[in-house]
C-alpha positions as CSV (number, residue, x, y, z in Angstrom):
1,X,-20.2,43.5,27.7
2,X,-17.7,46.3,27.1
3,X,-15.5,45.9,24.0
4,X,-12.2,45.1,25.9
5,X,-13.8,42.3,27.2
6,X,-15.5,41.0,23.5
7,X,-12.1,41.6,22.0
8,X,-10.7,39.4,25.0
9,X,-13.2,36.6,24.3
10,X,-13.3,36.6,20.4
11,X,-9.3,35.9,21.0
12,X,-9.5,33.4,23.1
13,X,-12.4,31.6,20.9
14,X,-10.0,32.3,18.2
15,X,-6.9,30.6,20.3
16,X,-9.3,27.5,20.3
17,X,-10.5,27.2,16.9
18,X,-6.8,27.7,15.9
19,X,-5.5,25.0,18.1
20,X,-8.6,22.6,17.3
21,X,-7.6,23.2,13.7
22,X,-3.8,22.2,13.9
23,X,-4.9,19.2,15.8
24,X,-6.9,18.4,12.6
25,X,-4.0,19.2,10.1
26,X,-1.7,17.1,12.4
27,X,-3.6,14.2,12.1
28,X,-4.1,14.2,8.3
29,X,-0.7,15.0,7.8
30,X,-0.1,12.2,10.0
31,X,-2.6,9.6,7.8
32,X,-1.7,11.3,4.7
33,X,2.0,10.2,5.6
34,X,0.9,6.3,6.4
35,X,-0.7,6.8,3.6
36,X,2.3,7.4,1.3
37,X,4.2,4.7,3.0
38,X,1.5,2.1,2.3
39,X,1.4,2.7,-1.0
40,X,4.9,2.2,-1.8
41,X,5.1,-0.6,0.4
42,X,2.1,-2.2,-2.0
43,X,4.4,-1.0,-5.4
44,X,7.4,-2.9,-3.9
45,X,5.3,-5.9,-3.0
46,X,3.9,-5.8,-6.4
47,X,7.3,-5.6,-8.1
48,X,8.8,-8.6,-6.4
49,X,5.7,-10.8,-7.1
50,X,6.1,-9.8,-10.5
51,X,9.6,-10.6,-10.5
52,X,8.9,-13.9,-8.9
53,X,6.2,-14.7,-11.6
54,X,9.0,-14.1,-14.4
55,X,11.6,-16.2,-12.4
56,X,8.2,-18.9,-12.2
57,X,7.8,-18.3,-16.1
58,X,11.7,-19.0,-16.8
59,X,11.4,-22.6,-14.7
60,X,8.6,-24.0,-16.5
61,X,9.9,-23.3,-19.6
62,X,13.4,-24.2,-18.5
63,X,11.8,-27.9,-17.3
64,X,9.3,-28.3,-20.3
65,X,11.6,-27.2,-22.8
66,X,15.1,-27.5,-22.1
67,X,14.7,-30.2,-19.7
68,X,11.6,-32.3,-21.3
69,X,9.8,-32.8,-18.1
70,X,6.3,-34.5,-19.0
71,X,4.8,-33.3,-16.2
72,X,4.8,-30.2,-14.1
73,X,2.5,-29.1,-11.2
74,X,2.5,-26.8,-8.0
75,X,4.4,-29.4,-6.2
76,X,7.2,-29.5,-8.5
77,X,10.3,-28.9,-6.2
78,X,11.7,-26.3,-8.8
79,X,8.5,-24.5,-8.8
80,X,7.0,-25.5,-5.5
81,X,9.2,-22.0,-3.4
82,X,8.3,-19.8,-6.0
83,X,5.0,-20.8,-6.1
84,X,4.2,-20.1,-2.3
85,X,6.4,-16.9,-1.7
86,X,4.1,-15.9,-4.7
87,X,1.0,-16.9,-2.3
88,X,2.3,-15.3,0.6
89,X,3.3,-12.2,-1.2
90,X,-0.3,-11.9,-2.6
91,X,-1.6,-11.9,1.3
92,X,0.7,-9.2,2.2
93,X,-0.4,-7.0,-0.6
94,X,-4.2,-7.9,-0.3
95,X,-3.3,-6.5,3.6
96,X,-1.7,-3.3,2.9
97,X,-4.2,-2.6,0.7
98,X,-7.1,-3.0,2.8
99,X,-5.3,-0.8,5.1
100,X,-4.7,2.1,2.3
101,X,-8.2,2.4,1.3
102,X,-9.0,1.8,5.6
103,X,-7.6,5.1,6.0
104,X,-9.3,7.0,2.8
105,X,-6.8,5.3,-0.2
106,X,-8.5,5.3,-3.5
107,X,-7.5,1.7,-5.9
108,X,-6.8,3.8,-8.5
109,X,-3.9,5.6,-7.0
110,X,-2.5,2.6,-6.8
111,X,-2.4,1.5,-10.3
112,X,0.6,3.1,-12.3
113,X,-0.8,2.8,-15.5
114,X,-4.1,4.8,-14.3
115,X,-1.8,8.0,-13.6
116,X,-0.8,8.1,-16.9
């Protein structure tokens, strides 16, 4: 083989390997980008359920207290809505976080207080 024609091939095996490797960085840019989205889909969904468990907090004292209830349970029609948007919040971010770490998410980059 003459050298125009090992030039010719190392370029074309170079073509290749360049093109097989910005397939690759496509597709991690791609995941890494999910990625990203997941996770602050999971910091809203935490926010709100914490929100909702203050707003739960507030009506049990509000009955107990102000309103001397004897008696309050998960049934409770002040508490009883809170109570399962609180449940069904806790499935959604169970979901999206199985799918963070699916695709290569660590816990701990989900926990604010472990970046800091």
């Amino acid at each position: 083989m003459n050298f125009s024609e090992k030039l010719k091939k190392f370029m074309e095996n170079s073509v290749d390997a360049s093109k097989e490797f910005l397939e690759k960085a496509a597709d991690q840019a791609q995941i890494w980008g999910e990625m990203g989205k997941l996770k602050i889909e999971i910091l809203q969904l935490r926010s709100k359920a914490q929100a909702l468990t203050t707003k739960l907090g507030t009506e049990v004292y509000t009955l107990l207290i102000e309103k001397n209830e004897p008696m309050i349970g998960a049934s409770t029609p002040e508490v009883e809505p809170i109570i399962k948007e609180l449940a069904h919040l806790d499935k959604l971010i169970d979901e999206k976080e199985a799918l963070y770490k699916a695709k290569g998410g660590k816990e701990s980059d989900l926990n604010e207080k472990d970046r800091k």
